[in-house]
C-alpha positions as CSV (number, residue, x, y, z in Angstrom):
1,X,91.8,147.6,118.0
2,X,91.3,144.2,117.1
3,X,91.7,142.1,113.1
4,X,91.5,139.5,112.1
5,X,93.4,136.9,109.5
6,X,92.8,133.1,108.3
7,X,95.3,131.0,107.6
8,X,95.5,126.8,107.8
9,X,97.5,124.7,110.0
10,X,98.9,121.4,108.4
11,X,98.0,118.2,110.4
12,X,99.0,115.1,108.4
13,X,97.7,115.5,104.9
14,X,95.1,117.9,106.6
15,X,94.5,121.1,106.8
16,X,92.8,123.1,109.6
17,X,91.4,126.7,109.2
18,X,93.3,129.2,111.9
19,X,92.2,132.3,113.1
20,X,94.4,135.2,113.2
21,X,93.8,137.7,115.9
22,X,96.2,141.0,116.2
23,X,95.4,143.3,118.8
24,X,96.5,146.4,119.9
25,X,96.1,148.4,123.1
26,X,98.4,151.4,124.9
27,X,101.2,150.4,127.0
28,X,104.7,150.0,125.8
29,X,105.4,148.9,122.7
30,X,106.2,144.8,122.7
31,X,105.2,142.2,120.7
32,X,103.7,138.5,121.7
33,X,102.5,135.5,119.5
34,X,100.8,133.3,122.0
35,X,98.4,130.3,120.5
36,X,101.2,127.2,120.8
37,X,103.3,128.6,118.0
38,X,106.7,126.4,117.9
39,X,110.3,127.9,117.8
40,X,109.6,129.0,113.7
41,X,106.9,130.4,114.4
42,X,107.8,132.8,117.2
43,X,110.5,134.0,115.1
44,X,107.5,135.3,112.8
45,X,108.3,138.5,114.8
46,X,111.4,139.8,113.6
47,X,110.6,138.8,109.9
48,X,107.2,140.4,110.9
49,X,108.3,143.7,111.5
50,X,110.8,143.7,109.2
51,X,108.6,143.2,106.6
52,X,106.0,145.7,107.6
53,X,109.1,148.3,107.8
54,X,110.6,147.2,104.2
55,X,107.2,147.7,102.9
56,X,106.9,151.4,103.8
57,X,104.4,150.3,106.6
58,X,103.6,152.0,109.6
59,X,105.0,149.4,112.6
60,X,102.2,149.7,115.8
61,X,104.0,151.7,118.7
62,X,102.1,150.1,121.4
63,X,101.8,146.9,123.0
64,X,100.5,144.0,119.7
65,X,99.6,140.9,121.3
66,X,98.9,137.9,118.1
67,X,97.2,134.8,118.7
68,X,96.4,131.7,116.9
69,X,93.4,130.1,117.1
70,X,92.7,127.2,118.3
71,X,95.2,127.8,121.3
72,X,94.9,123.9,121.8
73,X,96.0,123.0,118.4
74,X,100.3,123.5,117.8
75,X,101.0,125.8,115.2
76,X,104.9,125.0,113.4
77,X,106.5,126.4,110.3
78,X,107.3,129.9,108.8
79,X,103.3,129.8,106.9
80,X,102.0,132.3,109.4
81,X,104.3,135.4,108.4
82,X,101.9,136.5,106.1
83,X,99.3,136.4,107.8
84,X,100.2,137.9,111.1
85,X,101.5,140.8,109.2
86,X,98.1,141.4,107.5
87,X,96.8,141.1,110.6
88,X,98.9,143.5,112.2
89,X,98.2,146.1,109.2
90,X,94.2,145.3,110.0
91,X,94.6,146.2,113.2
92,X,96.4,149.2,112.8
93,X,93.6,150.0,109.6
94,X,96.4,150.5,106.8
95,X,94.5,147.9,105.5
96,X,90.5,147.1,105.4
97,X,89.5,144.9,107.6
98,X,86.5,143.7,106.2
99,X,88.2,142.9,102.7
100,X,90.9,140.4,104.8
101,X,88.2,138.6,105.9
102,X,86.9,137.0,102.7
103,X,90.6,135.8,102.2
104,X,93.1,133.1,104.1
105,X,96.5,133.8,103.5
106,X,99.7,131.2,103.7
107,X,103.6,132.2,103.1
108,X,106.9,133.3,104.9
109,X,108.5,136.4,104.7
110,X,111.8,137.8,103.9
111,X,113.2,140.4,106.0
112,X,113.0,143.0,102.9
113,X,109.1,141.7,102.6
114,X,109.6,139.3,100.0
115,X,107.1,136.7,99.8
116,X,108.1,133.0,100.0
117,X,106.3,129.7,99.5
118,X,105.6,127.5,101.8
119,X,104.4,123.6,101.9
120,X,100.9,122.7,101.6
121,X,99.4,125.2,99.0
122,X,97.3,123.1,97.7
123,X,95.8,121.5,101.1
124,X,95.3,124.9,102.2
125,X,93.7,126.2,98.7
126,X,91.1,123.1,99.6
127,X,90.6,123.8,103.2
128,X,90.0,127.6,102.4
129,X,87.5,126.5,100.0
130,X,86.0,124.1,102.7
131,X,86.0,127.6,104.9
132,X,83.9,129.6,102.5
133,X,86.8,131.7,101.5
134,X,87.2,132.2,98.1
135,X,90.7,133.8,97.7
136,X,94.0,133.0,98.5
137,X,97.0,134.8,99.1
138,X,100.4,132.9,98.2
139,X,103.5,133.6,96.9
140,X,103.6,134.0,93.0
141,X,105.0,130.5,92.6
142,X,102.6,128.6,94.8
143,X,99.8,130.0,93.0
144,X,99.8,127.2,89.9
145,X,99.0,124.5,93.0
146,X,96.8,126.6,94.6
147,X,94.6,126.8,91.4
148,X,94.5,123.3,90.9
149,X,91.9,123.4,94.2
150,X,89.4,125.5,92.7
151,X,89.6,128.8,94.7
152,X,91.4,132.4,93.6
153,X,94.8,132.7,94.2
154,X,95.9,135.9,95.0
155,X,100.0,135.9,93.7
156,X,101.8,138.2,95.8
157,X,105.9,138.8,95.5
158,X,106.5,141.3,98.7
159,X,104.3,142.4,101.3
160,X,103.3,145.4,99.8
161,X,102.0,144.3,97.1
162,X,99.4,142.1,99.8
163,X,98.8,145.8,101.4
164,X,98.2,147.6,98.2
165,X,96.1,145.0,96.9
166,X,93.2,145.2,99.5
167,X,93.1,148.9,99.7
168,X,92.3,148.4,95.8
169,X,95.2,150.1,94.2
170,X,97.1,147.0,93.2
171,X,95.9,143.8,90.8
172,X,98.3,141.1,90.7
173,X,99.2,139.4,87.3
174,X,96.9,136.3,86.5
175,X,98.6,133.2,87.1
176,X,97.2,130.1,85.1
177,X,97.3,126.7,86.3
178,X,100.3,124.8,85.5
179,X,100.6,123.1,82.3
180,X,100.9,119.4,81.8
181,X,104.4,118.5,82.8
182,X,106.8,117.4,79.9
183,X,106.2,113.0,79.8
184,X,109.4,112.0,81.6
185,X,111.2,109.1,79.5
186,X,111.2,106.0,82.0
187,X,114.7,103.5,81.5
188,X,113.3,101.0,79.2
189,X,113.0,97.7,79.9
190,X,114.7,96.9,76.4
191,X,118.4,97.6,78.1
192,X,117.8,94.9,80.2
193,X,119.3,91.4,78.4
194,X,118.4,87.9,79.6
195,X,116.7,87.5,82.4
196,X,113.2,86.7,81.4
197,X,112.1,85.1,84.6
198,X,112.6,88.2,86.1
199,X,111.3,90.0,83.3
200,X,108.2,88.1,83.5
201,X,107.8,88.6,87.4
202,X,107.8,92.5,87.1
203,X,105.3,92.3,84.5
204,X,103.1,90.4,86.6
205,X,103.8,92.7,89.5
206,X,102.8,95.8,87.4
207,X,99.8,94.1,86.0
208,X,98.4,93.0,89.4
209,X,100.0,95.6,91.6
210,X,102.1,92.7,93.5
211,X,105.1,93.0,95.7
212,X,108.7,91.4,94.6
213,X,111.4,90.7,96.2
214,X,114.7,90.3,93.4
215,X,118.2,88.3,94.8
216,X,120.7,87.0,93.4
217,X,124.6,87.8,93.0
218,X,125.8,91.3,92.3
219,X,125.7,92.4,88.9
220,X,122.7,90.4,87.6
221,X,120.5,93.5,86.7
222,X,118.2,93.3,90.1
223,X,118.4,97.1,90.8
224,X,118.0,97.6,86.6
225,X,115.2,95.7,86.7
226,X,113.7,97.2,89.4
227,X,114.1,100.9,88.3
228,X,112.6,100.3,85.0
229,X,109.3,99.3,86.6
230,X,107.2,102.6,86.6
231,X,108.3,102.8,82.9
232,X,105.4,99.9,82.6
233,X,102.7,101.3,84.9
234,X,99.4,102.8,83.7
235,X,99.2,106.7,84.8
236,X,97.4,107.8,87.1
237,X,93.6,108.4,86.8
238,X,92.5,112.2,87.9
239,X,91.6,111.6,91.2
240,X,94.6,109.3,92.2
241,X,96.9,112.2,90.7
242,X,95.4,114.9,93.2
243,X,95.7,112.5,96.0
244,X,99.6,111.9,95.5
245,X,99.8,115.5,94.0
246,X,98.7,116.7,97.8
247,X,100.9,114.3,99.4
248,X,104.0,115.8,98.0
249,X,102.7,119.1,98.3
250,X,102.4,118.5,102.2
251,X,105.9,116.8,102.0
252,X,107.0,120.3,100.3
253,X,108.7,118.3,97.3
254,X,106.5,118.9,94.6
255,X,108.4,121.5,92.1
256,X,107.0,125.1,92.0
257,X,104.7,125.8,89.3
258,X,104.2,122.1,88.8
259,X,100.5,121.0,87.8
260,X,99.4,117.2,88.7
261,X,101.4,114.3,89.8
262,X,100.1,112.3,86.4
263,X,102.9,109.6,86.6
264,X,103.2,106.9,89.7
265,X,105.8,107.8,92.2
266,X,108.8,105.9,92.4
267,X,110.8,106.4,95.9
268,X,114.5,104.5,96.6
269,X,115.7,105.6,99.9
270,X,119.2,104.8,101.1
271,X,119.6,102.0,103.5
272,X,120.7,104.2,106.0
273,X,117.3,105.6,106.8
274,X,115.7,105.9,109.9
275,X,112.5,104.0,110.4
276,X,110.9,107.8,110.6
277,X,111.8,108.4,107.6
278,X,110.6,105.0,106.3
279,X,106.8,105.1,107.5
280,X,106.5,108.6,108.3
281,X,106.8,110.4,111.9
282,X,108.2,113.2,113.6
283,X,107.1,116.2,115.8
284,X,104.5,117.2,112.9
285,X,104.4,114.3,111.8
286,X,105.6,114.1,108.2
287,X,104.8,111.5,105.7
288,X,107.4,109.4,105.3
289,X,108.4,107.1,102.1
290,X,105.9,104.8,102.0
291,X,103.0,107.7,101.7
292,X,105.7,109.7,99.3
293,X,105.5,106.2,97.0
294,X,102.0,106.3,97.6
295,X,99.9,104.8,94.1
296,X,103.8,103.8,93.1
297,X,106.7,101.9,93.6
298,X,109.1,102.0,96.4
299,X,112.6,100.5,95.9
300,X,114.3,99.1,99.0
301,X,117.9,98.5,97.6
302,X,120.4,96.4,98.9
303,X,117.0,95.3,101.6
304,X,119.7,93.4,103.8
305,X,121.3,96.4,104.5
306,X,118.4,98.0,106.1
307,X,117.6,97.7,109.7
308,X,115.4,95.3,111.0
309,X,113.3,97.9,112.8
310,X,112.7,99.6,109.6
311,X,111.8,96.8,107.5
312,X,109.6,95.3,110.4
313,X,107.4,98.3,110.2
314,X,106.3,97.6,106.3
315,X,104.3,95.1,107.6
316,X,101.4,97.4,109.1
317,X,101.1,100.0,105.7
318,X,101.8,96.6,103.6
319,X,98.8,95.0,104.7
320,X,96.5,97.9,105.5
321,X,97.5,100.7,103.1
322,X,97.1,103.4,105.7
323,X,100.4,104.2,108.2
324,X,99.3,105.5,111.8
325,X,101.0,107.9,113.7
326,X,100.3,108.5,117.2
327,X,101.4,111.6,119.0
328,X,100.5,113.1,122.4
329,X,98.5,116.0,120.4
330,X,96.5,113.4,118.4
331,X,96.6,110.3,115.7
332,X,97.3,111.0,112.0
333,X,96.7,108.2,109.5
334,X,98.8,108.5,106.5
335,X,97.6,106.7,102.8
336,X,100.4,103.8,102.0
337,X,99.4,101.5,99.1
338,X,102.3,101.1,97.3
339,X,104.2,98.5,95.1
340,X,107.0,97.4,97.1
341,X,110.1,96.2,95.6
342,X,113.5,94.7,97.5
343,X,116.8,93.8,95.8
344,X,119.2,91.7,98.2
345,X,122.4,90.2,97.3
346,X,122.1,86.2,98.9
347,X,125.0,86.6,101.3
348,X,127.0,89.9,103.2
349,X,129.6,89.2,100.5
350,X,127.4,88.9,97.7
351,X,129.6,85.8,96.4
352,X,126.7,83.2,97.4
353,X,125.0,82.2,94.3
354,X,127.4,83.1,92.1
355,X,129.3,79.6,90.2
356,X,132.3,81.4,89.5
357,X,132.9,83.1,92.9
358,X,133.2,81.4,96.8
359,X,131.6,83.0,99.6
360,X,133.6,84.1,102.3
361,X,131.1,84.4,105.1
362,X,130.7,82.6,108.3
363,X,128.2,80.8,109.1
364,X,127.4,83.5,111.9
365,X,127.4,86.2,109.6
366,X,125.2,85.0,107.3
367,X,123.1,84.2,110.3
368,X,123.0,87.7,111.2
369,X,122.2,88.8,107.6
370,X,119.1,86.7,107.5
371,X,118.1,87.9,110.8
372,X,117.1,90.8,108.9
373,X,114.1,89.4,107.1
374,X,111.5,88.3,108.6
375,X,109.1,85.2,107.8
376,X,106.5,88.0,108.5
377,X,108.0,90.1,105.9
378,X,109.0,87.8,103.6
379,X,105.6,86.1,103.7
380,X,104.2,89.9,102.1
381,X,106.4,89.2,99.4
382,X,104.2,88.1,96.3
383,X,106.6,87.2,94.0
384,X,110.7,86.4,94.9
385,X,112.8,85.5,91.9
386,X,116.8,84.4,92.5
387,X,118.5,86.1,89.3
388,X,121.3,83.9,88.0
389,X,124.6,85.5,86.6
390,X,123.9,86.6,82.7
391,X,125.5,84.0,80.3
392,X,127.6,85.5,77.8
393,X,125.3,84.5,74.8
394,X,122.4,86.5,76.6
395,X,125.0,90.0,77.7
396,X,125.8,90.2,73.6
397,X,122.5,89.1,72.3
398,X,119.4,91.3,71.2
399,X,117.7,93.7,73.0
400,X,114.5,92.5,75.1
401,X,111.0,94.0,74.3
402,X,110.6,97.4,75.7
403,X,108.5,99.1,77.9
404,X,105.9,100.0,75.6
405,X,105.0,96.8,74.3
406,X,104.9,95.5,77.9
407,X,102.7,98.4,79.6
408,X,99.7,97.7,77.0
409,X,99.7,94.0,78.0
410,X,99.7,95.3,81.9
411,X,97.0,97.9,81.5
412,X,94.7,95.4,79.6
413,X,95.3,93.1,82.8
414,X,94.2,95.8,85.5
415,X,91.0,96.4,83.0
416,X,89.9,93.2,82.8
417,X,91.1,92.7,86.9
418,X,89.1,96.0,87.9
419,X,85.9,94.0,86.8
420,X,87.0,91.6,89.4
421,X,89.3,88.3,89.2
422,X,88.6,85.4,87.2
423,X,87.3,82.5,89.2
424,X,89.5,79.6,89.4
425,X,88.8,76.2,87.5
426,X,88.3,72.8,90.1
427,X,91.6,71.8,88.8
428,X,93.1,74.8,90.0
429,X,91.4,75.0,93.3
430,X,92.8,71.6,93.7
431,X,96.3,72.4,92.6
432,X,96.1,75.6,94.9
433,X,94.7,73.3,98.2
434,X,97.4,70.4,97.6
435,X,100.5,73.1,97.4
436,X,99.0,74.3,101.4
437,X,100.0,70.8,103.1
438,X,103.4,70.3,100.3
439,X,104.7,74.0,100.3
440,X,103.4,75.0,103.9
441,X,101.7,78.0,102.7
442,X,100.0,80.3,105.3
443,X,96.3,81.8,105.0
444,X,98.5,85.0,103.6
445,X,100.5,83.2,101.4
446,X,97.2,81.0,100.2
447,X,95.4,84.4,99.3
448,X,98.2,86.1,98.0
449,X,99.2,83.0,95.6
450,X,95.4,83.4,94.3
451,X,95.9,86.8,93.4
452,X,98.8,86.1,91.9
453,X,96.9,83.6,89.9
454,X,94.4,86.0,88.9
455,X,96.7,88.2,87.5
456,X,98.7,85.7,85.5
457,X,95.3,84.3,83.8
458,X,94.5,87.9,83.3
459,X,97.6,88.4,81.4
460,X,96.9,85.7,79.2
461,X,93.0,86.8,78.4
462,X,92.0,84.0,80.3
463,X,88.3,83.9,81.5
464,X,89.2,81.8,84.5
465,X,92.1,80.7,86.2
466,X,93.6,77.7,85.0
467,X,95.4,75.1,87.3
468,X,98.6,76.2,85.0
469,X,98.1,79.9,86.2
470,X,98.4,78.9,89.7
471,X,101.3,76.3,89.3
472,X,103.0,79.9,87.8
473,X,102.3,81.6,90.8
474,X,103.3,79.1,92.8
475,X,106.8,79.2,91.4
476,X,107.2,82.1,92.6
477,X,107.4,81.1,96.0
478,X,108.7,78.0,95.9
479,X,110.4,76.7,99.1
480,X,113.6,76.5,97.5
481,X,113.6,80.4,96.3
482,X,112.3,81.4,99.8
483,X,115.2,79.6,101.5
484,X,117.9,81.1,99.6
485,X,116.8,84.6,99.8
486,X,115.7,84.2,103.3
């Protein structure tokens, strides 16, 4: 006897539909799963008939053979437990057959038939939907994600209740989409004292979505500064909220029960991190920090401190906004725009730049330390800003203007930018074509200057960009301030 089951494989931040296939035939009893499952997957078995037994089920005495369709296609994670059992019970007709059909089914088991979630509900929700099938069977706490792509989700808690309900003597309890998350409260940029070129720079990167680069001595408020950034960015529109909303449900971080990603992503890795885990990779592959920060910010703190390898492979997503992986079983392309933002002390010892403080470095280990970045890297940098040590008068004086004030200036920028930028003034043009030959600007640095400038005129509810607006921009990468943080 032969059933069928549909479940989805996760490639990337895609899904594929898989067929199920359970058949049994006389001979004695054994059990295969053939179809390239991976070492999680074969282990289906045990928590397969577990289950079925836990459940009060009727375990085939005869030889079950399962396979997963396509066989060319690898097949990794616990997701198929559910399946295969329903499968299994199919075959064996303790449950319709015909009524499996019409639904794909995703979740691992528990050897007492418990029901578990998995990753990727909502990618599978879509890809069943894709499929013609209009329900889905989950576990009870991945059935607010499934929801949010438009098919039926069927919550189940135990194996059972999966059995009982397609014989048509069990109805789960509706499950609603999940509410609008509580607002999370940002750090406000009003703790931060002083500093108000720095200040000014993360506006400006908020407002034209612009990478910066912070250095200076320890102590000066660089990773501060830094971590009160998404506390000024507009939130996300409806369709850039499901697109990071499915990335983290892939990634298998996104809280059960939790309803759209409406806030940009903020991601600070250690420095110890692999370059895997930086741009993505692995058997799977996984997305990796720069898709996690995907429509957000991503922190590299203490950037020095990272290795070169890592840092040198931000320069693909940086200026593409995709991240490819390649693998022998095919090429996944990953989304990747993100805000990028690095914090670097000047020197190993962190004493260089500091008045009050010598630096104790060699000339070779400094050497070393600037071996780290890049020209290539640096040059991706829109804005860098050295951050002098906070006078005294500035540490006890008022507190800055906070977040608020500072997001409605930045999401009045990005309006009047998403009509497209300003056109410069011949003055500027000038200004901008003289700094080429004097600052030694490349056709990277020339563009991204202008952007810069466009965002800067913006700000100011200019209707063109003023030679003023670029000599701003140009500060910002002055050769002095590229030399001392390089």
């Amino acid at each position: 006897m032969l059933a069928r089951a549909h479940t989805h494989a996760l490639v990337g931040l895609d899904a594929r539909t898989v067929e199920v296939e359970a058949h049994l035939q006389r001979g004695s009893p054994a059990f295969a799963i053939v179809g390239l499952p991976d070492k999680a997957c074969q282990e289906a078995k045990e928590r397969v008939r577990s289950s079925i037994k836990s459940a009060e089920l009727e375990w085939p005495r005869c030889r079950l053979t399962v396979n997963l369709a396509p066989a060319g296609l690898r097949k990794e994670g616990s997701g198929y437990d559910l399946p295969i059992a329903l499968a299994v019970l199919a075959a064996g007709r303790q449950v319709p057959p015909e009524r499996l059909g019409e639904h794909a089914a995703m979740g691992e088991l528990a050897l007492d038939g418990r029901v578990r979630p998995v990753p990727g509900a909502l990618v599978a929700a879509e890809a069943a939907r894709r499929a013609g099938l209009p329900y889905l069977f989950c576990a009870r706490e991945s059935a607010p994600e499934a929801l949010l792509a438009g098919v039926e989700a069927v919550p189940v808690r135990h194996l059972g209740e999966a059995a009982a309900y397609l014989r048509g003597s069990f109805r789960p309890e509706p499950v609603e989409a999940a509410a609008r998350a509580a607002p999370f409260r940002d750090p406000d940029l009003a703790d931060v004292r002083g500093q108000e070129r720095a200040r000014r720079a993360l506006e400006i990167a908020a407002a034209g979505g612009h990478n910066l680069l912070l250095a200076g001595p320890p102590g000066t408020g660089k990773t501060m500064l830094a971590r009160r950034l998404p506390g000024i960015l507009p939130a996300l529109t409806q369709e850039q909220a499901l697109e990071v909303t499915r990335i983290h449900s892939v990634a298998g971080i996104l809280p059960a029960g939790h309803g759209l990603v409406e806030r940009p992503p903020f991601r600070a890795p250690h420095h110890t991190a692999s370059t895997p885990a930086i741009v993505g990779g692995g058997p799977g592959p996984r997305p990796g920090e720069v898709t996690l920060a995907h429509r957000g910010v991503l922190l590299l703190d203490e950037l020095g401190e990272f290795p070169r390898p890592a840092l040198e492979a931000l320069r693909q997503p940086l200026e593409d906004g995709t991240v490819a992986v390649a693998r022998i079983m095919g090429r996944v392309l990953f989304p990747a725009r993100f805000l990028l933002v690095g914090t670097m002390n000047l020197c190993p010892c962190g004493a260089r730049g500091d008045p009050g403080v010598e630096c104790s470095c060699s000339p070779q280990r400094l050497a070393a330390y600037r071996e780290k970045l890049s020209r290539a890297l640096l040059d991706r940098f829109d804005l860098v800003v050295t951050l002098p040590r906070a006078r005294s008068v500035e540490v006890a004086g008022a507190r800055g203007e906070g977040s608020s004030g500072v997001a409605h200036r930045v999401a009045a920028a990005r309006e009047s930018l998403a009509g497209g930028p300003p056109c410069p003034t011949p003055a500027a043009s000038e200004l901008l074509a003289r700094a080429v030959d004097r600052v030694g600007l490349s056709a990277r640095g020339h563009a991204r200057v202008s952007r810069v400038a466009a965002t800067v005129a913006a700000l100011a509810g200019a209707e063109s960009v003023a030679a003023e607006h670029v000599a701003e921009a140009l500060s910002y990468r002055s050769p002095s301030e590229l030399a001392v943080a390089a």
